[in-house]
KOLDO-117810 format. One record per residue: residue number from 1; residue in one letter; x, y, z of N, C-alpha, C in turn. Coordinates in Angstrom, 1 decimal. Layout:
<recs>
 seq type     nX     nY     nZ    caX    caY    caZ     cX     cY     cZ
 NUM    A      X      Y      Z      X      Y      Z      X      Y      Z
...
</recs>
This chain:
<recs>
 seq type     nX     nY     nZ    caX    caY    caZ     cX     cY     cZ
   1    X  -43.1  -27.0   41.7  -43.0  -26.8   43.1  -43.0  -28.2   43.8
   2    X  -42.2  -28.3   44.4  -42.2  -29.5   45.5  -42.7  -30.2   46.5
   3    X  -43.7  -31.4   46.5  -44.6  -31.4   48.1  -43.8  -31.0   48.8
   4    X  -44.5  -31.3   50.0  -44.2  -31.5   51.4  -45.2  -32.7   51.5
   5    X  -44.2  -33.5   52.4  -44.9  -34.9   53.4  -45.9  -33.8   54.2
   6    X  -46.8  -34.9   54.5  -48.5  -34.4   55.2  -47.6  -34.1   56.8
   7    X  -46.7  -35.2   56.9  -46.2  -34.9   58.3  -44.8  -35.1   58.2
   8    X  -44.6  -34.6   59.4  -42.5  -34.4   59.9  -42.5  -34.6   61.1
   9    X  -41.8  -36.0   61.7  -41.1  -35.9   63.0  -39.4  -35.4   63.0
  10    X  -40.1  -34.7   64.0  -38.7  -33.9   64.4  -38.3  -34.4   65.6
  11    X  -36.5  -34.5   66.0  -36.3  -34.9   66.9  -35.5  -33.9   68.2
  12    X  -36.5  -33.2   68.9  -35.9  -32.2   69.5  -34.8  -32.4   70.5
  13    X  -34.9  -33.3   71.5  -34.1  -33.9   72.7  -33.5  -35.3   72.5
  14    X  -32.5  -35.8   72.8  -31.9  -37.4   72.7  -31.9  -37.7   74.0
  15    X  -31.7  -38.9   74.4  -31.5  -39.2   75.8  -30.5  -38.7   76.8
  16    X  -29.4  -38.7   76.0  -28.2  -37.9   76.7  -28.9  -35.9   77.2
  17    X  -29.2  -35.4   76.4  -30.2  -34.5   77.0  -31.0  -34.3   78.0
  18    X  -31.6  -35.3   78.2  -32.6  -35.4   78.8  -32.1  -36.1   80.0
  19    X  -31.5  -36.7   80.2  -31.3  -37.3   81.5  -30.3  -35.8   82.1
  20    X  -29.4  -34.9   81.2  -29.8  -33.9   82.2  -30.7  -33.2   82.3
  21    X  -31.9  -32.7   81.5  -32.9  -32.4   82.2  -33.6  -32.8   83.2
  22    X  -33.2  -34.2   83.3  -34.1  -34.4   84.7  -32.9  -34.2   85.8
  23    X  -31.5  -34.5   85.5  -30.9  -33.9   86.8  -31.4  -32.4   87.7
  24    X  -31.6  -31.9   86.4  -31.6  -30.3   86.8  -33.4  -30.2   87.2
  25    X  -34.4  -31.5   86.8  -35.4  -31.1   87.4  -35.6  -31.9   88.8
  26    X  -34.4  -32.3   89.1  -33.8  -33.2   90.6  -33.5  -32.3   91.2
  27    X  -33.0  -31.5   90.9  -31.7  -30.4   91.6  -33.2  -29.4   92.1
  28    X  -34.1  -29.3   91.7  -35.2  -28.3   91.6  -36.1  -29.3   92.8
  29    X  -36.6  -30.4   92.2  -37.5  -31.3   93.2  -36.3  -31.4   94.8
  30    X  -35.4  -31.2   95.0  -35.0  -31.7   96.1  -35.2  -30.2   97.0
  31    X  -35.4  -28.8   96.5  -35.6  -27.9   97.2  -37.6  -28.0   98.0
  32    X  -37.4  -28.7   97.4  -39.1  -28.7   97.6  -39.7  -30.0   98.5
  33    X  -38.8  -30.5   98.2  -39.2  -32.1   99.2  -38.1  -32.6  100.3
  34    X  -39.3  -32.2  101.3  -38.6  -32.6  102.7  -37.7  -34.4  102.6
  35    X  -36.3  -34.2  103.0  -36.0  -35.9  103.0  -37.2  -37.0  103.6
  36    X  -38.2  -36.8  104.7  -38.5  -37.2  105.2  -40.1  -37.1  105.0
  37    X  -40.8  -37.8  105.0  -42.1  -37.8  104.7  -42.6  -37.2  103.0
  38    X  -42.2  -37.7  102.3  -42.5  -36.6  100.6  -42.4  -38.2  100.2
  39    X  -43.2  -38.2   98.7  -43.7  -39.5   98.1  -43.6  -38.4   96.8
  40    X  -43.3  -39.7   95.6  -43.7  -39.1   93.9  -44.5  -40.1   93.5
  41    X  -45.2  -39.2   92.9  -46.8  -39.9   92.6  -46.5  -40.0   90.7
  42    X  -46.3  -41.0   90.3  -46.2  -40.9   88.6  -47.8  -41.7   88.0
  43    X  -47.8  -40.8   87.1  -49.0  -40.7   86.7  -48.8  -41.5   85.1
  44    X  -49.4  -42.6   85.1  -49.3  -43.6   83.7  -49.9  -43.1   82.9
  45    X  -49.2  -43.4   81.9  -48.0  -44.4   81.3  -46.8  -44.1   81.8
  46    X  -46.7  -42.8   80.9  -45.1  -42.1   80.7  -44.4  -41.3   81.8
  47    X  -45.8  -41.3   83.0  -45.0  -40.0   83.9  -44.6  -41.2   85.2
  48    X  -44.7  -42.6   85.0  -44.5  -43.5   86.2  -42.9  -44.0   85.8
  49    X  -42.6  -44.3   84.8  -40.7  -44.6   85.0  -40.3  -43.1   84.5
  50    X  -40.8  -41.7   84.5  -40.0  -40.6   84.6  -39.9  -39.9   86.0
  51    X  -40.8  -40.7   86.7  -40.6  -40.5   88.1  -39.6  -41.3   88.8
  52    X  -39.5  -42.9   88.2  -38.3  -43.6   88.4  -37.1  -42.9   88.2
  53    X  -37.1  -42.4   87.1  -35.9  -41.7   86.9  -35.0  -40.5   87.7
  54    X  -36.5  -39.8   87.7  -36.3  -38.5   88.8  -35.8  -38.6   89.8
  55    X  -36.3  -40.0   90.7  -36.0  -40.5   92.0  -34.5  -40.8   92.1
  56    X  -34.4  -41.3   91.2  -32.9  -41.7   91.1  -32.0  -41.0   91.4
  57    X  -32.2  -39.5   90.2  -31.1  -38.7   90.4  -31.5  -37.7   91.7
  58    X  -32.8  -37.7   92.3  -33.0  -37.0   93.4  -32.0  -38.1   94.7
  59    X  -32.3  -39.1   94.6  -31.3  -40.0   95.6  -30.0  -39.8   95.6
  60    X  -29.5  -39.8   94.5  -28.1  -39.6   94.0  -27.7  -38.4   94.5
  61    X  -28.2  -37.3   94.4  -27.9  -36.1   94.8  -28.0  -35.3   95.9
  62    X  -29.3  -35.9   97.0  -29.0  -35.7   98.2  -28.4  -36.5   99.1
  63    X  -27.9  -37.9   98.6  -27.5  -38.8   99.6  -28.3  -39.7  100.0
  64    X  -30.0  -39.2   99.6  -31.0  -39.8  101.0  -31.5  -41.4  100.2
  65    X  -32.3  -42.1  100.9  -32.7  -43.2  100.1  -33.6  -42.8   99.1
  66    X  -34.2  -43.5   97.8  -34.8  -43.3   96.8  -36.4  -43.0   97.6
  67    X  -37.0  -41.8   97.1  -38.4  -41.8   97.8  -39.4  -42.9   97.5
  68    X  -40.6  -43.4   98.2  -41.3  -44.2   97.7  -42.5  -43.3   96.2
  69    X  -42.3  -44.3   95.7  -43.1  -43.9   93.9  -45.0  -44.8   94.1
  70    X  -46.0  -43.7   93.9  -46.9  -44.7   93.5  -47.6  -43.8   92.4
  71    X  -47.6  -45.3   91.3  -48.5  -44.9   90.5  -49.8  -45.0   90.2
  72    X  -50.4  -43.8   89.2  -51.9  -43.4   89.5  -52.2  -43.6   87.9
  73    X  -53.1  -44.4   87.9  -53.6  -44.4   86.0  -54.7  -43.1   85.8
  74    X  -54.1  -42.1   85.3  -55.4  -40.9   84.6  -55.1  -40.9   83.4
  75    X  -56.2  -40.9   82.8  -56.4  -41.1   81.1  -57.1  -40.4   80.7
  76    X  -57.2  -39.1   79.6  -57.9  -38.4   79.1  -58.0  -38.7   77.4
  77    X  -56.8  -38.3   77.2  -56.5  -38.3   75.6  -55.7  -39.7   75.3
  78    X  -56.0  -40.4   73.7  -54.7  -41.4   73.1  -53.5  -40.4   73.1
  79    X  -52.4  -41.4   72.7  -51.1  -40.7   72.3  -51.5  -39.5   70.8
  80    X  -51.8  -39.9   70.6  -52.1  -39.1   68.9  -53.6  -37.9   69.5
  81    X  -53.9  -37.6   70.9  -54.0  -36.2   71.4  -55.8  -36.5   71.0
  82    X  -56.3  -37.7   70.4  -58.0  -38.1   70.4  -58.9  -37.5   71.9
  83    X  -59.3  -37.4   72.4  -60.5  -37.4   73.0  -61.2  -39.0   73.3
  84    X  -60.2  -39.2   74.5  -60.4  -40.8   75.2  -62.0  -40.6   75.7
  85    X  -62.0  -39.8   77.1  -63.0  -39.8   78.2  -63.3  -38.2   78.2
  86    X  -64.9  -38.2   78.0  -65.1  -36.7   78.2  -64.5  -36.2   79.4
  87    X  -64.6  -37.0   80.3  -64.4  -36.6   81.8  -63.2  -37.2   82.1
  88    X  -61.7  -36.8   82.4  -60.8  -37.4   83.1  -60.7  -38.7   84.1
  89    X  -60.6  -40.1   83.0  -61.0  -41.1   84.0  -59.8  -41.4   85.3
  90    X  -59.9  -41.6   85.9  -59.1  -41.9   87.4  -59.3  -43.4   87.9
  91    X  -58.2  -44.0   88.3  -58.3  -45.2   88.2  -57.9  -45.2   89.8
  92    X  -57.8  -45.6   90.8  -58.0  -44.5   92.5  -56.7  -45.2   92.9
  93    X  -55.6  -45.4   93.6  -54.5  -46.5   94.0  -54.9  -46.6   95.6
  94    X  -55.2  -47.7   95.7  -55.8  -48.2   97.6  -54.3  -47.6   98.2
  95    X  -53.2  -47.9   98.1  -51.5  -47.9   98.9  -51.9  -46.0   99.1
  96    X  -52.0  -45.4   98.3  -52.1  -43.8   98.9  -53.2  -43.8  100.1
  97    X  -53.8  -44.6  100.1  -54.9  -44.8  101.8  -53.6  -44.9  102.6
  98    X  -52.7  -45.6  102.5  -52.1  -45.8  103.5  -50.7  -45.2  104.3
  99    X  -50.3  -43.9  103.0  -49.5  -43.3  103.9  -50.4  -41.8  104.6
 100    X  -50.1  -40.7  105.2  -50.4  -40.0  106.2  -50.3  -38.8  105.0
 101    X  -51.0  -38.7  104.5  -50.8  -37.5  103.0  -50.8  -36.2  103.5
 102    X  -51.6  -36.1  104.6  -51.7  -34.3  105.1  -49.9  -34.0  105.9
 103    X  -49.4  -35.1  105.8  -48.1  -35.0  106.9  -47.2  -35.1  105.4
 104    X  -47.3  -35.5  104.0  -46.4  -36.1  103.5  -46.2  -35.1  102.2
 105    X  -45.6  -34.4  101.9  -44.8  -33.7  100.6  -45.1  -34.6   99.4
 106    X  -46.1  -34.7   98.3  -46.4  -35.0   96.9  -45.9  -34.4   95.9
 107    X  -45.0  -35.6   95.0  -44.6  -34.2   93.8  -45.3  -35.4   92.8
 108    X  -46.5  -35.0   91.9  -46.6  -35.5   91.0  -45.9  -35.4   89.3
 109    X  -45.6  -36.6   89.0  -44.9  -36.0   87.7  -45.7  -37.0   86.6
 110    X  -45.3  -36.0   85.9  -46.1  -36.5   84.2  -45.3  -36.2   83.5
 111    X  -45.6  -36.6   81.9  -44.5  -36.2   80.7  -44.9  -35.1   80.1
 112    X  -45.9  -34.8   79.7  -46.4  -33.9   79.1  -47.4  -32.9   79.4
 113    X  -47.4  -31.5   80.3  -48.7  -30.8   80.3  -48.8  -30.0   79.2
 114    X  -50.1  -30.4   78.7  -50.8  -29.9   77.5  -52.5  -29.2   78.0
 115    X  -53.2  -29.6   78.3  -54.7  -28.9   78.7  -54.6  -28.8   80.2
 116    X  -54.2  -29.5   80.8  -54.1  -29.8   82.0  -55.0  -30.6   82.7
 117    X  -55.8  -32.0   82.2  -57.0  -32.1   82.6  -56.3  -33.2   83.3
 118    X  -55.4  -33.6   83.1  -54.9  -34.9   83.7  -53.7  -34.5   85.3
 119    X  -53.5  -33.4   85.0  -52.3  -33.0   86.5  -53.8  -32.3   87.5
 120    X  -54.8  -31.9   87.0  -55.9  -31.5   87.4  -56.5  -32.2   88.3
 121    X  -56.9  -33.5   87.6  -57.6  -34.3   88.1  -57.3  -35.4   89.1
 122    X  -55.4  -35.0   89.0  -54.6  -35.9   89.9  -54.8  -35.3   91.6
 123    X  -54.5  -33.9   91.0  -54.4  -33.0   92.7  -55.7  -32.6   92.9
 124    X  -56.3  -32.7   92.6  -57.9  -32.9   92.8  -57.9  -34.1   93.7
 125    X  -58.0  -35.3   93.2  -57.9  -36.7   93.8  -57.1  -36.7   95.0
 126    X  -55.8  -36.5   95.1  -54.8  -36.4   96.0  -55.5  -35.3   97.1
 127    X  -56.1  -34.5   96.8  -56.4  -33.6   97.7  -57.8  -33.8   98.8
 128    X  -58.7  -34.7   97.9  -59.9  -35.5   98.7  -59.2  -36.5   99.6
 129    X  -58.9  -37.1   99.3  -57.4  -38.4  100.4  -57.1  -37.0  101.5
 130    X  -56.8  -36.0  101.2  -56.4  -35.4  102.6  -55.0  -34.6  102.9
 131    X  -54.6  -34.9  101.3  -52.7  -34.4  100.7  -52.7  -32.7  101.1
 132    X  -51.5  -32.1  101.2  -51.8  -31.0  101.8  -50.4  -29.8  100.8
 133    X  -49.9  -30.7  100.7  -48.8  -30.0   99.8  -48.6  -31.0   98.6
 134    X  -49.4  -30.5   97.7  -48.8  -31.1   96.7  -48.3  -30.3   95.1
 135    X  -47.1  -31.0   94.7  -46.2  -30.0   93.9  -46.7  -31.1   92.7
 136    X  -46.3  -30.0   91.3  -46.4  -30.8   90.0  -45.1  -30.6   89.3
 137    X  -44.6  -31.8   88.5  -43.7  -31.8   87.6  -43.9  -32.7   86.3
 138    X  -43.1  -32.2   85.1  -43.6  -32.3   84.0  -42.6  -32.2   82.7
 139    X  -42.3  -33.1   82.0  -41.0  -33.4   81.1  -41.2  -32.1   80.5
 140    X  -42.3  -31.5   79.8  -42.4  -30.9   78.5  -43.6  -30.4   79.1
 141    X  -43.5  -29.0   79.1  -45.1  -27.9   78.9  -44.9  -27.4   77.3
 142    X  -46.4  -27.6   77.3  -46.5  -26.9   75.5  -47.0  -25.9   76.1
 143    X  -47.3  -25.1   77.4  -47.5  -24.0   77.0  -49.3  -23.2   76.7
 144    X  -50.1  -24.6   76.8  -51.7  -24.2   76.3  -52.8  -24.7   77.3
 145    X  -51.9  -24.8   78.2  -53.2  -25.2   79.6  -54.4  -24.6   79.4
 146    X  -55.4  -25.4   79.8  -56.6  -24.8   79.7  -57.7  -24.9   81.1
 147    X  -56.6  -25.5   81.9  -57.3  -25.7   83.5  -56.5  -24.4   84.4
 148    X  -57.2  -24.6   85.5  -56.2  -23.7   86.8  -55.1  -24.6   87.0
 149    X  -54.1  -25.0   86.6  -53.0  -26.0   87.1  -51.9  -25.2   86.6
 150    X  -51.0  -25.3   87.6  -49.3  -25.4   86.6  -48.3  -26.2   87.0
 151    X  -47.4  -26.5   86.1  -46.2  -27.1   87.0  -45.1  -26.2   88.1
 152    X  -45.1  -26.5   88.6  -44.0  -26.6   89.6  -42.6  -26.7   89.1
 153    X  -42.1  -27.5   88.2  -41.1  -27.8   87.6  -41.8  -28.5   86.5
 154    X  -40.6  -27.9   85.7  -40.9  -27.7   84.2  -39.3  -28.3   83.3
 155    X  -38.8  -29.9   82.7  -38.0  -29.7   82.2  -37.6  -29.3   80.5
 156    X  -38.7  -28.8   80.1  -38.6  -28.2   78.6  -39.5  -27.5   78.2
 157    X  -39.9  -26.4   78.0  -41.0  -25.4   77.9  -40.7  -25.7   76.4
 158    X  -41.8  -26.1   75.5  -42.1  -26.1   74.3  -43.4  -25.2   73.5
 159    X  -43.3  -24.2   72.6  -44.4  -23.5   72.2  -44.8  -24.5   70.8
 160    X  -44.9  -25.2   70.4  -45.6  -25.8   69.2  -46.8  -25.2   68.6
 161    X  -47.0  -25.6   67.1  -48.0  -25.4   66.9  -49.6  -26.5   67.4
 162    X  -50.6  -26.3   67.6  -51.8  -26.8   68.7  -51.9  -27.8   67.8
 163    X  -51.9  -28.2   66.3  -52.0  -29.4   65.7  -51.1  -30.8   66.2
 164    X  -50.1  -29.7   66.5  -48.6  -30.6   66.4  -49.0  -31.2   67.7
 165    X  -48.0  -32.6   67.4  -48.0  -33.4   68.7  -46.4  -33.6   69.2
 166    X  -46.7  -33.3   71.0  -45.0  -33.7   71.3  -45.4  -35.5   71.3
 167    X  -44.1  -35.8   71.5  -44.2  -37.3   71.9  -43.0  -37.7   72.6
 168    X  -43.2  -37.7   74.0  -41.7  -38.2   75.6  -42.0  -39.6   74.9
 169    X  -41.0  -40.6   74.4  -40.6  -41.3   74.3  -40.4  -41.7   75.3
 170    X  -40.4  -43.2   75.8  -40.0  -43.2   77.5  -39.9  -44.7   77.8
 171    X  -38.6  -45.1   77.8  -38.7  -47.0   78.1  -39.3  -47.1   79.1
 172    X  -40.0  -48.0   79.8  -40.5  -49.4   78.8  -41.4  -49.3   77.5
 173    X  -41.5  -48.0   77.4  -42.9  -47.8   76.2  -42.3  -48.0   75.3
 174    X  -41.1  -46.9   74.8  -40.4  -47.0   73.7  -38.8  -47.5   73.7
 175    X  -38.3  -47.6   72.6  -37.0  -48.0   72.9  -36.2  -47.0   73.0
 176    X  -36.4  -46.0   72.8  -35.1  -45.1   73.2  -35.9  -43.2   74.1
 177    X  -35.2  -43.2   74.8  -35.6  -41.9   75.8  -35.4  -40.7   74.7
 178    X  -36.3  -39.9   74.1  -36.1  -38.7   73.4  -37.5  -37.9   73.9
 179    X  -37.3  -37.0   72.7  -38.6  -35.8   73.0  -39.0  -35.3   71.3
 180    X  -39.6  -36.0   70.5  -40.1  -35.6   68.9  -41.6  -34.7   69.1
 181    X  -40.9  -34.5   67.9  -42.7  -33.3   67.6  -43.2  -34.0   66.0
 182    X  -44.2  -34.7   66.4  -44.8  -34.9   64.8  -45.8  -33.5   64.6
 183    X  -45.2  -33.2   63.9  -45.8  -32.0   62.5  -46.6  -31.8   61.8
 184    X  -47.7  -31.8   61.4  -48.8  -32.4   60.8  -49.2  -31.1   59.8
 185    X  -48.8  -31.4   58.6  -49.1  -30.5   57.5  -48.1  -29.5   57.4
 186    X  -47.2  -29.7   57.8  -46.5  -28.3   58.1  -46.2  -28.1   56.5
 187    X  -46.6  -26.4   56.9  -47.0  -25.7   55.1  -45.8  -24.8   55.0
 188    X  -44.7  -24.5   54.2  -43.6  -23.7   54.1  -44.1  -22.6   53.2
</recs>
């Protein structure tokens, strides 16, 4: 009988893919954000140039100028899904003091909801500042939240197994824009 490798990356989405998922999660964010007063909040690493991205094709598609982007560092878990900070650390951005947040349409985006502790603790934060509408978006839902949160927009609903790890690929992190699932033990 023949192993199996301990692990398998699989390569679910390519770039070409994905950049239309984010059209179509553009096409979705522009119903929801007023031209005028709305800000995207990208949440580091991976959800701060997928918000670049977003913006882009939200610009492209309504015509209007690119919205302003600020990023927010929340860190819960490493890439490989460890147990960083018991508690969702938050790193606070002074520039959100300065626009009018109860007047301004928030869409925060991330790459990945998985527990939810991180889109949680964003609109939490956002919501002490005084934010009054704020929407979530999110490359990939696995599907296993374990907070009161959801996304708002959703560009790939993934059911994985809970060992498995997704991985948004995402320049400048990595070199190439994809969406893999490492596999861990997978038993046939």
């Amino acid at each position: 009988m023949p192993t199996l490798p301990a692990s398998q990356r699989l390569r679910l989405y390519d770039s070409d893919e994905l950049d239309s998922v984010l059209q179509a999660m553009a096409r979705q964010a522009a119903t929801l954000l007023p031209p005028a007063q709305a800000a995207l909040i990208g949440i580091q690493r991976r959800g701060e140039p997928l918000a670049q991205r977003l913006r882009q094709h939200l610009s492209r598609q309504t015509g209007q100028p690119e919205l302003p982007l600020y990023p927010l560092k929340v860190k819960r878990y490493a890439d490989d899904l460890k147990v960083l900070h018991a508690h969702t650390a938050l790193t606070e951005n002074p520039l959100l003091n300065t626009l009018d947040l109860a007047n301004t349409t928030l869409l925060v985006v991330d790459d990945v909801l998985f527990e939810g502790h991180s889109l949680l603790r964003t609109c939490a934060y956002l919501a002490q500042l005084g934010a009054r509408r704020v929407y979530t978006a999110v490359l990939v839902d696995r599907h296993v939240c374990q907070q009161p949160i959801h996304a708002n927009i959703v560009g790939v609903h993934l059911q994985v197994a809970a060992h498995d790890i997704v991985e948004c690929n995402v320049p400048p992190y990595e070199m190439e824009f994809c969406i893999e699932v490492l596999r861990h033990g997978a038993a046939r």
